[in-house]
N, C-alpha and C positions, 0 to 999 in steps of 0.2 A: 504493500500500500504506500510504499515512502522509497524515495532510492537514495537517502542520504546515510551517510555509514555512521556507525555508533563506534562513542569509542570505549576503550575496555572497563573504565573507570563509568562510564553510563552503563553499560552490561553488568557490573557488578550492582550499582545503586538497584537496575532494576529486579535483579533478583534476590536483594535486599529485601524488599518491596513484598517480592513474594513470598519470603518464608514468614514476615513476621506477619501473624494468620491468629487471630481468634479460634479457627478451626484447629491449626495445629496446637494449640493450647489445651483445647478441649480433647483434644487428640492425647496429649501425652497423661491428662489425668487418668486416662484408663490404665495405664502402667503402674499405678497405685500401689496395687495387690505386691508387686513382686518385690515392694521397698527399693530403695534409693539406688544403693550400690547391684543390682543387680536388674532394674527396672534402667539402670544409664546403661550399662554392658549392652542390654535391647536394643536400645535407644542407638547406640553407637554403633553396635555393628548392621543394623538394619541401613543404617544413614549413609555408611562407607558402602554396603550394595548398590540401594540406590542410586549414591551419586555417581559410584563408577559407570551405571549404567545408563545416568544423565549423560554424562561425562561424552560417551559411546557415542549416543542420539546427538546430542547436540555439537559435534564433530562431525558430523556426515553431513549436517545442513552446511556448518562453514564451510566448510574442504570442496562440496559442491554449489554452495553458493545457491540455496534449493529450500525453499520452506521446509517445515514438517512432515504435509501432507506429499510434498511433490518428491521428497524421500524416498517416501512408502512406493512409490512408483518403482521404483529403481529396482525393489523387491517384488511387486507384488503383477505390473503393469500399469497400464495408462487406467484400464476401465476395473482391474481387480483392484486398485486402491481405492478405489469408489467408497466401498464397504467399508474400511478403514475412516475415510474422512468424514463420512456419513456419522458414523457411531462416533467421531471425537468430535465433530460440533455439538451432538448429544450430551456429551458426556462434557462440554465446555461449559453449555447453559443452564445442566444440573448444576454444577459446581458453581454458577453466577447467583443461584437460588441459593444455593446451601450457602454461600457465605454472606448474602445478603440476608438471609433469613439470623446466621447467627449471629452478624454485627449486630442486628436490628434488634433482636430479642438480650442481646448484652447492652445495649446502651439503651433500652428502655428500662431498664433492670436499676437503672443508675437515674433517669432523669425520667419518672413515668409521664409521658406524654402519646404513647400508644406506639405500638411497634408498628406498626400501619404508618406510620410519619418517619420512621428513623428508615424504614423499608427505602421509602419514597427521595429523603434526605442523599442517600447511600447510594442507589439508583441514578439521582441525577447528577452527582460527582463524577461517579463514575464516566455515564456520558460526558461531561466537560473535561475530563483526562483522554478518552477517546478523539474527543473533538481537538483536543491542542494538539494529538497526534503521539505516537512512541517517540519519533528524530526531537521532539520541540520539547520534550517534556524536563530535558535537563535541569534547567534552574530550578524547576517544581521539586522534580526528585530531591534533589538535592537538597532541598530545605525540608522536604517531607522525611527524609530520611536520617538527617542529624535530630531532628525533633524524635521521630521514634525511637531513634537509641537511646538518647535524654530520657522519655518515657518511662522505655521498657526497663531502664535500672534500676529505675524506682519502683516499678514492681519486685522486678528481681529481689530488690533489696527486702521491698516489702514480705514476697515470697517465704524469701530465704531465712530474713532475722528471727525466728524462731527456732529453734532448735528442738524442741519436745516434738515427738512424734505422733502423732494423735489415731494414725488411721491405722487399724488393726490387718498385721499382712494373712494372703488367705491364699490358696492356689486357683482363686479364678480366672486368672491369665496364666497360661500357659509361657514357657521362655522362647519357645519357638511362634509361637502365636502372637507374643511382644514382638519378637524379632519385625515377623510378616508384616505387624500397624505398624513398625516403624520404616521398615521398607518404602509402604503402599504412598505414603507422604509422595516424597519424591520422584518414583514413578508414573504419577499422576501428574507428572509434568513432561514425560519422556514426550508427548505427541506434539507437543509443542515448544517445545526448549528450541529448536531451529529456525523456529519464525523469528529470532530474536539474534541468534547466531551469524545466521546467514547474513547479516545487513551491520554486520563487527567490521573491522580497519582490517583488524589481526584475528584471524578467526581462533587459532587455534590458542594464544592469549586469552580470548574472551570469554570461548567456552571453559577453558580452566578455571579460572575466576569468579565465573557465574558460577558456577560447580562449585567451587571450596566456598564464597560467599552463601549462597542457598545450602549446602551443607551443616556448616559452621551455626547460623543464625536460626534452621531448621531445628537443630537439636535445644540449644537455647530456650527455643518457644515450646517443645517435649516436655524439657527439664522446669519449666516457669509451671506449665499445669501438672506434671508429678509432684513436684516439690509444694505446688499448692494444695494437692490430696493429700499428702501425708504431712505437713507441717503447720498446714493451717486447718486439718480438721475440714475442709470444703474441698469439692471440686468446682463450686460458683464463683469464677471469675470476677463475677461484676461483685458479688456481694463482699469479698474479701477487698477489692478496689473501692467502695463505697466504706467498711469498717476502717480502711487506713487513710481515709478520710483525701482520698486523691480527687473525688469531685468531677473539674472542669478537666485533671488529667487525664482519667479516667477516659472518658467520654473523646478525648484527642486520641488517645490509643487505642480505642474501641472505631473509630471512623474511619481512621487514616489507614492502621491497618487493613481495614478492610477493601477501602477502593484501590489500593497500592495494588493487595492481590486476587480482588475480583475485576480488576481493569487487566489485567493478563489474560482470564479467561477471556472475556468478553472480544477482544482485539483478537485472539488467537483465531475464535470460531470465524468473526470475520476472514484471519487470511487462506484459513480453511474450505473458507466458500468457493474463494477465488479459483478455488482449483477444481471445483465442479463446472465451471461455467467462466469462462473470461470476460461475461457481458456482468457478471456480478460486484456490484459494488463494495469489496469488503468491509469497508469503513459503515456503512450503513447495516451491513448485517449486524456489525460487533453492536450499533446501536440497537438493532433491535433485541441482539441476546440479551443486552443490560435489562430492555423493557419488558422482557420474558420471563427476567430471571427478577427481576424487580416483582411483577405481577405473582409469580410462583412462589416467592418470599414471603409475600401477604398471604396466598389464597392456601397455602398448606402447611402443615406439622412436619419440618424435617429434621427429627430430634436426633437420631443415629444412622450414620452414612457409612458406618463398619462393612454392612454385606454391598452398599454401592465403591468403598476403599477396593474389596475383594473383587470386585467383577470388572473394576478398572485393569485390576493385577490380573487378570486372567485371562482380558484381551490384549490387553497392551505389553503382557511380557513376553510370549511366544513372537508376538508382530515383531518388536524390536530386536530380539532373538535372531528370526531370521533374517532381517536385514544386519543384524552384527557379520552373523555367516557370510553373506553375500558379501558386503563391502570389504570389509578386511581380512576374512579366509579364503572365501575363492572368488574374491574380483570381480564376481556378476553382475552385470547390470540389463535389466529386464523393461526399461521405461519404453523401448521403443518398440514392444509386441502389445496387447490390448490385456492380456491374461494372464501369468503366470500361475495355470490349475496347478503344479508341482508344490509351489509355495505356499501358495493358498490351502492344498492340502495339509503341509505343513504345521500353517498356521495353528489349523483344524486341531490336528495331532498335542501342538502342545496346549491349547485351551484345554482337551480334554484331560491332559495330564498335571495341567494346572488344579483344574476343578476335585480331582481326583486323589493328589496331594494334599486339599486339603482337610482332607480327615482323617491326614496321619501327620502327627505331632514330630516337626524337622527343628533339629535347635536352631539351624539358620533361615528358618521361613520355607515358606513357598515357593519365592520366584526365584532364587538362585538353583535350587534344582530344576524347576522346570524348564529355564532359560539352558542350563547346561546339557538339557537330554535331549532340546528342540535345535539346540547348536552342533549338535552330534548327530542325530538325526538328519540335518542338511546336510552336513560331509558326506554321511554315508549315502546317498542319495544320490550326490552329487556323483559322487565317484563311483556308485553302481551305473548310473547312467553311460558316464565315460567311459567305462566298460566296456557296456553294451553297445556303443555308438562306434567302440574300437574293432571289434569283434564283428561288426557289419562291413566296415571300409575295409575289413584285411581280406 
């Protein structure tokens, strides 16, 4: 949507932006159960999967210079990534709801004026960050994101200066099952970490740095809602911000973060359109996900996104998967036939193996084995083919 190039220090502010998340706060309270020093181990080694496998993703859009969805091509084909892009616009304006619904229900929490207004507030911010554009947003960022750091310490501090443990440990989280929510965060950005990449000075600079920034600041917001289940006795953000008597801060860190990384989604789905249809205006999509995801924030209950975390991971880990295989193991590139059924099979293959995984308890989650069994599966595949193709010409 913009041909002007970002430079690495804007690619870091903007996934800044996106880790610090009401959602992933709320996210990390569920790691509660398994207390501190081994709910962070979760936390950590799910984050270092993850991002290596942000990492991956958003290296392919740089190096080729290629959105998200125009990626998926490269593995999938021109008309078999359809399916792919279709399901992560889907999956962009869920997530424009889901975080507009918990800004909005946390900062009514703090200033009761109806969450229907904070919805609507959130909503149209957003739109006016879409409207200034991602290339124009610099000076924004930047002053949005020294204020949240400012913020977030004082939660932190708030957080942390306790020291009595309050929340009683239990085994209703599994450490493989921590592991996976801590995963699912990050991954949930793989489909579109390249819309971001691709339009870097320095690609392969920018990706890293947005990596280890979104990394680093991901865990942080984990640790800020653990360390508020078990240190303050709540997993209610607003209300322990409201007891420490933070106020009008509160309410700056409940907003900012929100449109920081529900204006990600939103922007995303638009460059995702782009790739269905060249007559589509992205810019105008991203506005109407806002207005979708704005209107779905008000009209419904989206209390637990745990089984939509899961279904994220179990399309989008085999997808990325195979394109790992293809770009950097065996060199493939598919954009220029309509179909790749081979792949697409593939795909199949580890969804199902994803899904199937997860009703067996792995200390490291789900997606790392399935992503390893579906990267093995396309070698062998590959090179049964070769075989066979060899064994014909001789």
């Amino acid at each position: 949507m913009n041909q002007k190039k970002t430079s690495v220090l804007e690619n870091g502010l903007i996934w800044f932006g996106a880790a610090v998340s009401i959602a992933e706060i709320v996210t990390g309270t569920l790691f509660a159960p398994l207390g501190f020093a081994k709910g962070f181990l979760a936390i950590l080694i799910g984050h270092i999967i993850g991002c290596a496998l942000l990492f991956f993703s958003g290296y392919i859009g740089g190096k080729t210079n290629k959105c998200a969805m125009e990626t998926v091509q490269m593995s999938f084909g021109r008309k078999g990534s359809l399916f792919f892009t279709v399901l992560n616009i889907i999956q962009l304006v869920g997530w424009t709801a889901i975080m507009i619904y918990d800004g909005s229900l946390v900062a009514n929490e703090v200033w009761n004026i109806g969450a229907w207004v904070w919805a609507l507030l959130i909503g149209a911010m957003i739109i006016l960050w879409i409207a200034v554009g991602i290339k124009n947003l610099g000076k924004i960022n930047t002053v949005s994101m020294v204020s949240l750091t400012i913020l977030t310490l004082v939660l932190s501090f708030v957080v942390f200066s306790d020291s009595a443990q309050h929340t009683p440990l239990s085994d209703a989280l599994s450490f493989g099952a921590a592991v996976e929510l801590s995963v699912a965060m990050p991954l949930s950005w793989l489909p579109l970490i390249s819309d971001y990449t691709r339009e870097a000075e320095k690609p392969v600079k920018a990706t890293l740095v947005s990596v280890i920034v979104y990394g680093v600041v991901s865990i942080w917001m984990y640790l800020i809602g653990m360390g508020a289940a078990i240190y303050t006795g709540s997993s209610d953000i607003a209300e322990i911000m409201v007891k420490a008597g933070l106020g009008i801060i509160a309410l700056l860190i409940i907003i900012l973060s929100t449109v920081t990384t529900t204006f990600l989604d939103a922007y995303s789905a638009g460059v995702s359109s782009e790739v269905l249809s060249s007559k589509i205006k992205g810019k105008w999509v991203a506005v109407g996900a806002a207005i979708i995801g704005t209107i779905g924030a008000i009209a419904f209950q989206i209390t637990d996104i745990t089984d939509f975390l899961y279904l994220i991971g179990s399309v989008f880990a085999p997808m990325i998967a195979v394109q790992i295989a293809d770009f950097y193991i065996l060199k493939k590139d598919s954009s220029n036939v309509s179909f790749s059924f081979t792949n697409l099979i593939l795909w199949a293959f580890g969804f199902i193996v994803y899904r199937l995984l997860m009703n067996v308890d792995i200390i490291v989650g789900n997606t790392l084995p399935d992503m390893l069994i579906t990267i093995a599966a396309c070698c062998v595949v590959h090179a049964v083919h070769k075989f066979v193709k060899g064994k014909k010409t001789a």
